[in-house]
C-alpha positions as a Python dict, from the first residue, in 0.01 Angstrom:
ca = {
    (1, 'X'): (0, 0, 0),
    (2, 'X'): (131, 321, -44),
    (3, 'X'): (-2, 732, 69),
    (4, 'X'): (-109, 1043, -152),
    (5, 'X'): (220, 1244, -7),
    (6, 'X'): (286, 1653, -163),
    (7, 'X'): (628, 1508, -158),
    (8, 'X'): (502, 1288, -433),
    (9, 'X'): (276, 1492, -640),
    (10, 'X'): (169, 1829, -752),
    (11, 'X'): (-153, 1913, -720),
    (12, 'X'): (-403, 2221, -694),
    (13, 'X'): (-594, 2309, -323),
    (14, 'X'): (-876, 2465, -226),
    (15, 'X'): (-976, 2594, 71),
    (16, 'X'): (-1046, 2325, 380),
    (17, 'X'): (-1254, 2086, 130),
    (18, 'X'): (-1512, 2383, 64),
    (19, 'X'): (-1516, 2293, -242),
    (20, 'X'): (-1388, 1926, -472),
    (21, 'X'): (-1127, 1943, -705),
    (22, 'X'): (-1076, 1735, -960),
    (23, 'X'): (-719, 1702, -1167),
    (24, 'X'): (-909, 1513, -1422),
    (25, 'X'): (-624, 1382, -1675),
    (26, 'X'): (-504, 1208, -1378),
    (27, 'X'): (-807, 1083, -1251),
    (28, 'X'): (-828, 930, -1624),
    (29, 'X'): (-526, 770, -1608),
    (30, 'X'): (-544, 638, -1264),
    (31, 'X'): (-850, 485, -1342),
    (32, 'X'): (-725, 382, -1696),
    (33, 'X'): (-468, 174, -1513),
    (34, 'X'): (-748, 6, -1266),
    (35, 'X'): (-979, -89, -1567),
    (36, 'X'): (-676, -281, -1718),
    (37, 'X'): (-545, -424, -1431),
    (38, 'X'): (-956, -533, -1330),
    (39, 'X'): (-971, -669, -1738),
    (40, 'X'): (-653, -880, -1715),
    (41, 'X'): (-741, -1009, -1400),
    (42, 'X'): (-1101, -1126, -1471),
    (43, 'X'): (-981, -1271, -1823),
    (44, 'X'): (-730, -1473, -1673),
    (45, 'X'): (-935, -1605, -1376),
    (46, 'X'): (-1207, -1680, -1636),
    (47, 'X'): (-874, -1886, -1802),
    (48, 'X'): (-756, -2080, -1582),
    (49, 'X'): (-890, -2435, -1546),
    (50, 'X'): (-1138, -2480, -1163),
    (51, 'X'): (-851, -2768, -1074),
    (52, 'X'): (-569, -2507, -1037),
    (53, 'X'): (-735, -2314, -795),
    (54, 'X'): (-725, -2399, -454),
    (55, 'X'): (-975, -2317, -258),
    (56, 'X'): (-844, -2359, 94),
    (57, 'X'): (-505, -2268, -24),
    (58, 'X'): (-405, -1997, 226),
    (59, 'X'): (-648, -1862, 501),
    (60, 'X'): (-712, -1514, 595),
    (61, 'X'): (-479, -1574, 915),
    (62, 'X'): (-251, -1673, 733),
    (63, 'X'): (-235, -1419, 466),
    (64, 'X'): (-230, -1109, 710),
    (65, 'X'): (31, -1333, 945),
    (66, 'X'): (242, -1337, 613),
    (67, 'X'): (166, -963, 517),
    (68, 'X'): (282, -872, 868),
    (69, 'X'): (624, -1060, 909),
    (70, 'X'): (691, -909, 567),
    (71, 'X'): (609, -559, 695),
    (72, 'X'): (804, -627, 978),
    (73, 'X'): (1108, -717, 768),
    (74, 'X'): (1121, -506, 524),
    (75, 'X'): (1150, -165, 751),
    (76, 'X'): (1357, -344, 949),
    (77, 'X'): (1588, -423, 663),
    (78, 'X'): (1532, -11, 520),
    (79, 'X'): (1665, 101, 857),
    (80, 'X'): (1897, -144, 962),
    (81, 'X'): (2118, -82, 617),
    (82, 'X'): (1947, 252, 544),
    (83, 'X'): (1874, 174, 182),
    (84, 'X'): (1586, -14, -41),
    (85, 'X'): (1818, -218, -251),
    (86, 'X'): (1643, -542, -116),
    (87, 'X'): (1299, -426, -84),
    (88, 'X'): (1372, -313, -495),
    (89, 'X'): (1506, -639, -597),
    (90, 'X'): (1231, -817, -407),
    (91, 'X'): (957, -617, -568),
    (92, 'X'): (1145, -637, -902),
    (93, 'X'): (1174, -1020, -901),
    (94, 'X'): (773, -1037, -772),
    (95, 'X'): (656, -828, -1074),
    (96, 'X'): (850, -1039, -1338),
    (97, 'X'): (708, -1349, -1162),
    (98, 'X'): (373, -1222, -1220),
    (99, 'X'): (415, -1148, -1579),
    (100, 'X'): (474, -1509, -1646),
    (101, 'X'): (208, -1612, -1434),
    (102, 'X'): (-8, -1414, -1643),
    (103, 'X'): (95, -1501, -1996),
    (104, 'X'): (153, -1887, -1888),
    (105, 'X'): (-229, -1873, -1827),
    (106, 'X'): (-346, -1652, -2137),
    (107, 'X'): (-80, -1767, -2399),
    (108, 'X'): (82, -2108, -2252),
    (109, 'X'): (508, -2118, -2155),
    (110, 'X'): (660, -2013, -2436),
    (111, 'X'): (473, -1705, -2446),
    (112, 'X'): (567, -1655, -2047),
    (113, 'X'): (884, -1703, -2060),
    (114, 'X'): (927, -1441, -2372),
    (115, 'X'): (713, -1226, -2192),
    (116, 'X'): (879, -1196, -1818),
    (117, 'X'): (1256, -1148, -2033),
    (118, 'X'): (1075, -896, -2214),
    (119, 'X'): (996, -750, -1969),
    (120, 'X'): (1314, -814, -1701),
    (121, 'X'): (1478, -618, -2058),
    (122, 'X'): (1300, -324, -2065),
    (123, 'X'): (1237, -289, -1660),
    (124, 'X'): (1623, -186, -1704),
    (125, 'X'): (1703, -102, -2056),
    (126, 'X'): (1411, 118, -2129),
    (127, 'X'): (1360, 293, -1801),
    (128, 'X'): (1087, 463, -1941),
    (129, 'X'): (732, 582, -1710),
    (130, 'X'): (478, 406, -1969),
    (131, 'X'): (716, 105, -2028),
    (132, 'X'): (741, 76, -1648),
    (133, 'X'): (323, 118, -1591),
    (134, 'X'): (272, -123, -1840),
    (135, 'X'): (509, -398, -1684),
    (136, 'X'): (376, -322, -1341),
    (137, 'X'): (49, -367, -1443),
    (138, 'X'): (94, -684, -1594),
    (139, 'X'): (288, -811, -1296),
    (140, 'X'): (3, -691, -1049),
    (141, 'X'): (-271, -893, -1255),
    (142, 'X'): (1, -1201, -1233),
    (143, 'X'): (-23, -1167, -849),
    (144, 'X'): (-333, -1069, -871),
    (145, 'X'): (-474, -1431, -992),
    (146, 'X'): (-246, -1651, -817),
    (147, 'X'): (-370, -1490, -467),
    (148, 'X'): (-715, -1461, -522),
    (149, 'X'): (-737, -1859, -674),
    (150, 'X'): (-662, -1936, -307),
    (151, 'X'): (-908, -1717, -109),
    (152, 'X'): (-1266, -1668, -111),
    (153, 'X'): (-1437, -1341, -179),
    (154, 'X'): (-1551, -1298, 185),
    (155, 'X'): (-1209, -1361, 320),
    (156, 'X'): (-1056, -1109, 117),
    (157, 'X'): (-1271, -896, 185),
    (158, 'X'): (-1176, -921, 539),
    (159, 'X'): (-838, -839, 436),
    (160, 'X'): (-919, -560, 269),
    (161, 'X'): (-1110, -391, 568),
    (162, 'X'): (-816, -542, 791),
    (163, 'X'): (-534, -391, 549),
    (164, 'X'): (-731, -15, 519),
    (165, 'X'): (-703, 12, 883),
    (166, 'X'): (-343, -67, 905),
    (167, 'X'): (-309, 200, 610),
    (168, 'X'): (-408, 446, 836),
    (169, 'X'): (-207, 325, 1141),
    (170, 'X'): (85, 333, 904),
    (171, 'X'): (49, 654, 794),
    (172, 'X'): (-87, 863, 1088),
    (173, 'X'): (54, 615, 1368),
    (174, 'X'): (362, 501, 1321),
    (175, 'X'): (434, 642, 979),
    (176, 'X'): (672, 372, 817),
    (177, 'X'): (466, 354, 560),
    (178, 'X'): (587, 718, 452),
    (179, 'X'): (958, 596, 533),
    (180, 'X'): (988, 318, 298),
    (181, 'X'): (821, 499, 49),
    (182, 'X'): (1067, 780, 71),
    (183, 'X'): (1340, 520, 114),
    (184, 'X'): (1280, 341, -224),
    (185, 'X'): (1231, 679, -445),
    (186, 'X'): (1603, 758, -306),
    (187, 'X'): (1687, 472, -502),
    (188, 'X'): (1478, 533, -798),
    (189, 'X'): (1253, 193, -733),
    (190, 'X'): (939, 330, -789),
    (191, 'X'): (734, 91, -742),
    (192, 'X'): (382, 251, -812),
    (193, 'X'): (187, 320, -1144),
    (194, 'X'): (328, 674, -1205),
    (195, 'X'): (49, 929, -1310),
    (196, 'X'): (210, 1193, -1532),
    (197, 'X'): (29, 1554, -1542),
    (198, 'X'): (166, 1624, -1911),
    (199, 'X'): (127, 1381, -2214),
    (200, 'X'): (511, 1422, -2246),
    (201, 'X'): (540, 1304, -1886),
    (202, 'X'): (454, 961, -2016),
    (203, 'X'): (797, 912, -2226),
    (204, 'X'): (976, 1056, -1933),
    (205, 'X'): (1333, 844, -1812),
    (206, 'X'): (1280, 718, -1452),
    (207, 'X'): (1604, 901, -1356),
    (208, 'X'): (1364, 1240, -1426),
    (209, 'X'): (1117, 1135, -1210),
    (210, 'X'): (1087, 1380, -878),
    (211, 'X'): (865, 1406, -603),
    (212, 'X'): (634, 1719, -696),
    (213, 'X'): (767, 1725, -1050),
    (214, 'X'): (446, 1649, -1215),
    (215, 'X'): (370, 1267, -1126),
    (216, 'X'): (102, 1119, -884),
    (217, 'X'): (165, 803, -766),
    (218, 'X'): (-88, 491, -742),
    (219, 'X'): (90, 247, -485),
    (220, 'X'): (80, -107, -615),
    (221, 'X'): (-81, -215, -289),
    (222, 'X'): (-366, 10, -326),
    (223, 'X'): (-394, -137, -731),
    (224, 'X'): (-352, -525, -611),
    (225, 'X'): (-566, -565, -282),
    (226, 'X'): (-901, -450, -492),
    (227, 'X'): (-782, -646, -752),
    (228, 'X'): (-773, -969, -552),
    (229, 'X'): (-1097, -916, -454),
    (230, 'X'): (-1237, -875, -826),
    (231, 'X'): (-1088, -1162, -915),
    (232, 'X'): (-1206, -1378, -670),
    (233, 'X'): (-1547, -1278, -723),
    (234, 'X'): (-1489, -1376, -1140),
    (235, 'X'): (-1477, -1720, -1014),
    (236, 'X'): (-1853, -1742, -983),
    (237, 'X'): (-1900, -1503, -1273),
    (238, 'X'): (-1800, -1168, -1488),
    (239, 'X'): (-2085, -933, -1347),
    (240, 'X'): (-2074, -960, -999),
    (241, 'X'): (-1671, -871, -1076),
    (242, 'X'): (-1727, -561, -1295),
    (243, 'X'): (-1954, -499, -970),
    (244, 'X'): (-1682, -537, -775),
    (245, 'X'): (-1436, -331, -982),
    (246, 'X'): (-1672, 21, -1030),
    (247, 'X'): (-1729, 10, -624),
    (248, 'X'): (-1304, 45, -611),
    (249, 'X'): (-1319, 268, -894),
    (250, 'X'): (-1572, 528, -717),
    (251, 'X'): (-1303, 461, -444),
    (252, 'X'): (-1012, 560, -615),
    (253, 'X'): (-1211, 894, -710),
    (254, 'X'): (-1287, 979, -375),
    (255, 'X'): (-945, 947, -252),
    (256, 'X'): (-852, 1150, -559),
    (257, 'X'): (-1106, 1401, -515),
    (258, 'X'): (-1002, 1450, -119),
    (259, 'X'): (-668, 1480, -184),
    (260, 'X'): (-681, 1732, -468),
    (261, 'X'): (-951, 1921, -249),
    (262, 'X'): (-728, 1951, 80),
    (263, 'X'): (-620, 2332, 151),
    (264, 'X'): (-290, 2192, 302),
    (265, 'X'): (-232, 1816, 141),
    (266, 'X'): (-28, 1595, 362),
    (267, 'X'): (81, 1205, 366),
    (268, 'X'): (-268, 1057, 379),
    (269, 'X'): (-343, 633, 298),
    (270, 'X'): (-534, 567, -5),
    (271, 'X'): (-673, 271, 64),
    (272, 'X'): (-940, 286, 273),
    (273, 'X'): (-1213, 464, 0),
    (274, 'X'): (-1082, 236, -230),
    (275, 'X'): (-1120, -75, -28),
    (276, 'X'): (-1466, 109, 142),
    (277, 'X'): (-1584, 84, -254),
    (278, 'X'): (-1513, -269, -325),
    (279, 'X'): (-1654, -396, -4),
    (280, 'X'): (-1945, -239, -79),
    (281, 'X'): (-1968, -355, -437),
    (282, 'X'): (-1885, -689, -320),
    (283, 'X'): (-2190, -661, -72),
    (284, 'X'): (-2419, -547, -369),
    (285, 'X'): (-2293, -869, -542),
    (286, 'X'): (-2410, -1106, -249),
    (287, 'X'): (-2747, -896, -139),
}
């Protein structure tokens, strides 16, 4: 998961919410990137055979148990050698990983394995904002499907609610949310869907890429945890998902809309509207 920070973005204000702003080519593109990410990951759910998933794969204990070591480590690691060189490669390896996952199920090995070096290639040759998007997003709908074939709906949903109060802690509490973030842009890993405010911004070299220089930043966490929910729900069937995925799209506008609307924007989680709209979609679905 990741926060809305001014350190992150540029953005207009108005005065204590009186009235909602709107920046609306990024709202476009933020939302651009969810309807993808929601598309991939309900056509390959909707792909892959019922014997692969596993129902009772990993519990919701067990997930949050996992996401919560992993938390643990990861700062730990940040502060103990004051750099996100691991946390990068880590995050790196997980997104190529997910690109084969994805084309293994749409397009069979060969295709995956041309796909995640493809990709591994231009992650580092290319270093470009739309090259990186578009691999991120493709990773995220890898992880995406291999998550949700182990869970049921209601149980990530539970996460979900779970993971958008932590959000908040992590922001407002104890704030190491806001230090690895800042930890991995010092090392140019950015590992959200960058959100240019100029059309040029999109061929932009990741080395060009500063805080407040004209990006927004959706945090892959924020992109992924809806997503596993919308895919879970494809299982049973393609409406009740596109239910699912306009509930954390109205999300996503919210938290745009009270960000951009703020007369003095700080660090705030984006997660909970978002997460607040899927539950609710989800809840439409099962009503």
């Amino acid at each position: 998961m990741s926060i809305r920070s001014p350190k992150w973005t540029s953005m207009p204000s108005s005065t204590a919410f009186s009235r909602i702003s709107i920046r609306w080519p990024s709202l476009l593109a933020e939302e651009g990137a969810f309807a993808i990410l929601f598309a991939l990951a309900i056509l390959a759910v909707r792909r892959t055979p019922p014997g692969r998933m596993t129902e009772a794969g990993v519990s919701v204990v067990g997930f949050l148990t996992l996401f919560a070591v992993s938390t643990v480590v990861f700062v730990a690691l940040v502060r103990a050698f004051r750099s996100a060189r691991l946390l990068a490669a880590f995050f790196d390896l997980a997104i190529i990983v997910g690109v084969f996952d994805l084309f293994l199920i749409l397009l069979g090995p060969s295709a995956a394995v041309l796909a995640a070096s493809a990709a591994a290639a231009a992650r580092y040759l290319v270093g470009r904002v739309l090259t990186t998007d578009l691999i991120l997003i493709l990773g995220l709908a890898g992880v995406t499907v291999e998550f949700s074939g182990s869970l049921q709906p209601t149980g990530v949903a539970i996460i979900l609610a779970v993971l958008a109060i932590y959000d908040i802690i992590a922001v407002y509490g104890t704030k190491h949310m806001v230090t690895m973030a800042e930890a991995l842009l010092r090392q140019r890993a950015v590992f959200a869907i960058m959100v240019p405010t100029t059309p040029q911004g999109w061929f932009a070299r990741l080395v060009d890429v500063r805080p407040g220089a004209g990006f927004s930043f959706l945090g892959t966490g924020d992109a992924v945890l809806p997503a596993i929910l919308v895919a879970s729900v494809a299982r049973d069937g393609v409406a009740p998902a596109v239910i699912v995925a306009i509930g954390a799209a109205l999300g996503l506008a919210v938290t745009h809309a009270l960000f951009v609307s703020a007369d003095k924007p700080k660090p705030m989680p984006a997660l909970p509207p978002i997460a607040a709209g899927a539950i609710l979609g989800y809840l439409i679905t099962i009503l």
